[in-house]
C-alpha positions, 0 to 999 in steps of 0.5 A, a space after each residue: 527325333 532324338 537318339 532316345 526316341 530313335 533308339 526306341 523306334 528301331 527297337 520297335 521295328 526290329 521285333 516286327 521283323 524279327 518277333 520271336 529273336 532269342 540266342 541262336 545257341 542250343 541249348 536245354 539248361 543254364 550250364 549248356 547254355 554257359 558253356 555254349 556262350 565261351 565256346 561261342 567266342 570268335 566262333 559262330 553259332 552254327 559252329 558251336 551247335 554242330 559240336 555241343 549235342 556229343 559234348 553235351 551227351 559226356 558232360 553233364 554237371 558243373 562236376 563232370 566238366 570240372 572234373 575232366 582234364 582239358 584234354 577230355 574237353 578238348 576231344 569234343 570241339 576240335 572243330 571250333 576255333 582256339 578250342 584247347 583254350 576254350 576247354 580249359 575255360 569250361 573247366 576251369 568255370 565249372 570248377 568255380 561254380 562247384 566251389 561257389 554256386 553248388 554247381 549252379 549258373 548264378 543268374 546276377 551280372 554281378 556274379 557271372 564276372 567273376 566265373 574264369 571265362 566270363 566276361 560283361 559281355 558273356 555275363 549279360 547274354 547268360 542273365 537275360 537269355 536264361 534268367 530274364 535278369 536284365 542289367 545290361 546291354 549286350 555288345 558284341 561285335 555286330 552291336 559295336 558295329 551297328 551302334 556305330 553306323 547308327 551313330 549311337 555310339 563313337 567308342 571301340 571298346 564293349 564297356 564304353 558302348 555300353 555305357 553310351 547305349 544305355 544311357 539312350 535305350 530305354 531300359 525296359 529295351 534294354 534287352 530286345 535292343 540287344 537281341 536284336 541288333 545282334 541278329 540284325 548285325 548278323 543277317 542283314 548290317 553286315 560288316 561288308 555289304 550291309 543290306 540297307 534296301 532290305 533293312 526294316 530300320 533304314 529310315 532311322 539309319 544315317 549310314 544307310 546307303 542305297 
């Protein structure tokens, strides 16, 4: 069995576990969700949904959090990590999208990068989970870990793994793979003590221990 067809095997397995996997953030529009998505980073999901439904209430548009000084933002998400910086982000993002888009999250890759605050990354999670527009494949930090026990990739940086990944994912998997293996990485191949008993993919895993 080749990378490519092990590729689409775990693909295959992950969605029998796991059929109804989406983004964990909360979220009713593409601006929560983009904002969602900066606050998300070096933080968890939970961390962020415990703060967003007060911040979500305030701000509404692109224009309100544009508009609004980081400190406004900021009194918000105290209690998510490095949260000054991530509300000067959130502006400094809304402001672009009044500027460029007409206050609206643009749904190509291609011009989610440019937005202050949004990386390839970040980029790729916003047009797949809001739009279904799939140009990528995610890596975060449990994709990079996963993929590397999996052995599909040697790399350490995103745009590397990237690139590995997609050339062995078949694209109309693209976006389940990642998906997937986010929440996989999450909940069971966890960076200490993986659960590979319980792992739906371990016949396919040549890090699996038992």
């Amino acid at each position: 069995m080749n990378n490519t067809e092990r590729a689409e095997s775990i693909t295959e397995a992950l969605k029998k576990s796991r059929p109804n996997a989406k983004s964990e953030l909360t979220h009713k529009n593409p601006l929560e969700f983009m904002v969602a998505v900066i606050l998300s980073a070096q933080a968890t999901d939970k961390s962020v949904n415990l703060a967003t439904p007060s911040l979500f209430e305030k701000f509404k548009t692109a224009k309100d959090y544009g508009s609004a000084s980081v400190d406004d933002v900021s009194a918000f998400i105290r209690s998510i990590n490095f949260y000054k910086t991530k509300a000067e982000r959130i502006t400094k993002a809304c402001q672009y999208l009044v500027a460029n888009f007409n206050g609206k999250v643009p749904s190509d890759v291609s011009d989610l990068v440019k937005i202050p605050g949004i990386a390839r990354k970040s980029a790729n999670v916003i047009s797949q989970e809001i739009f279904n527009v799939v140009e990528g494949i995610v890596v975060d930090t449990h994709v990079t870990r996963v993929s590397q026990r999996l052995k599909f990739t040697k790399e350490k940086t995103a745009e590397k793994i990237e690139k590995d990944l997609m050339n062995i994912v078949p694209k109309k998997f693209w976006k389940d793979f990642g998906v997937q293996i986010v929440l996989h990485g999450r909940y069971v191949c966890l960076a200490k003590n993986p659960k590979c008993l319980n792992c739906p993919v371990n016949k396919w895993c040549p890090s699996a221990k038992f």
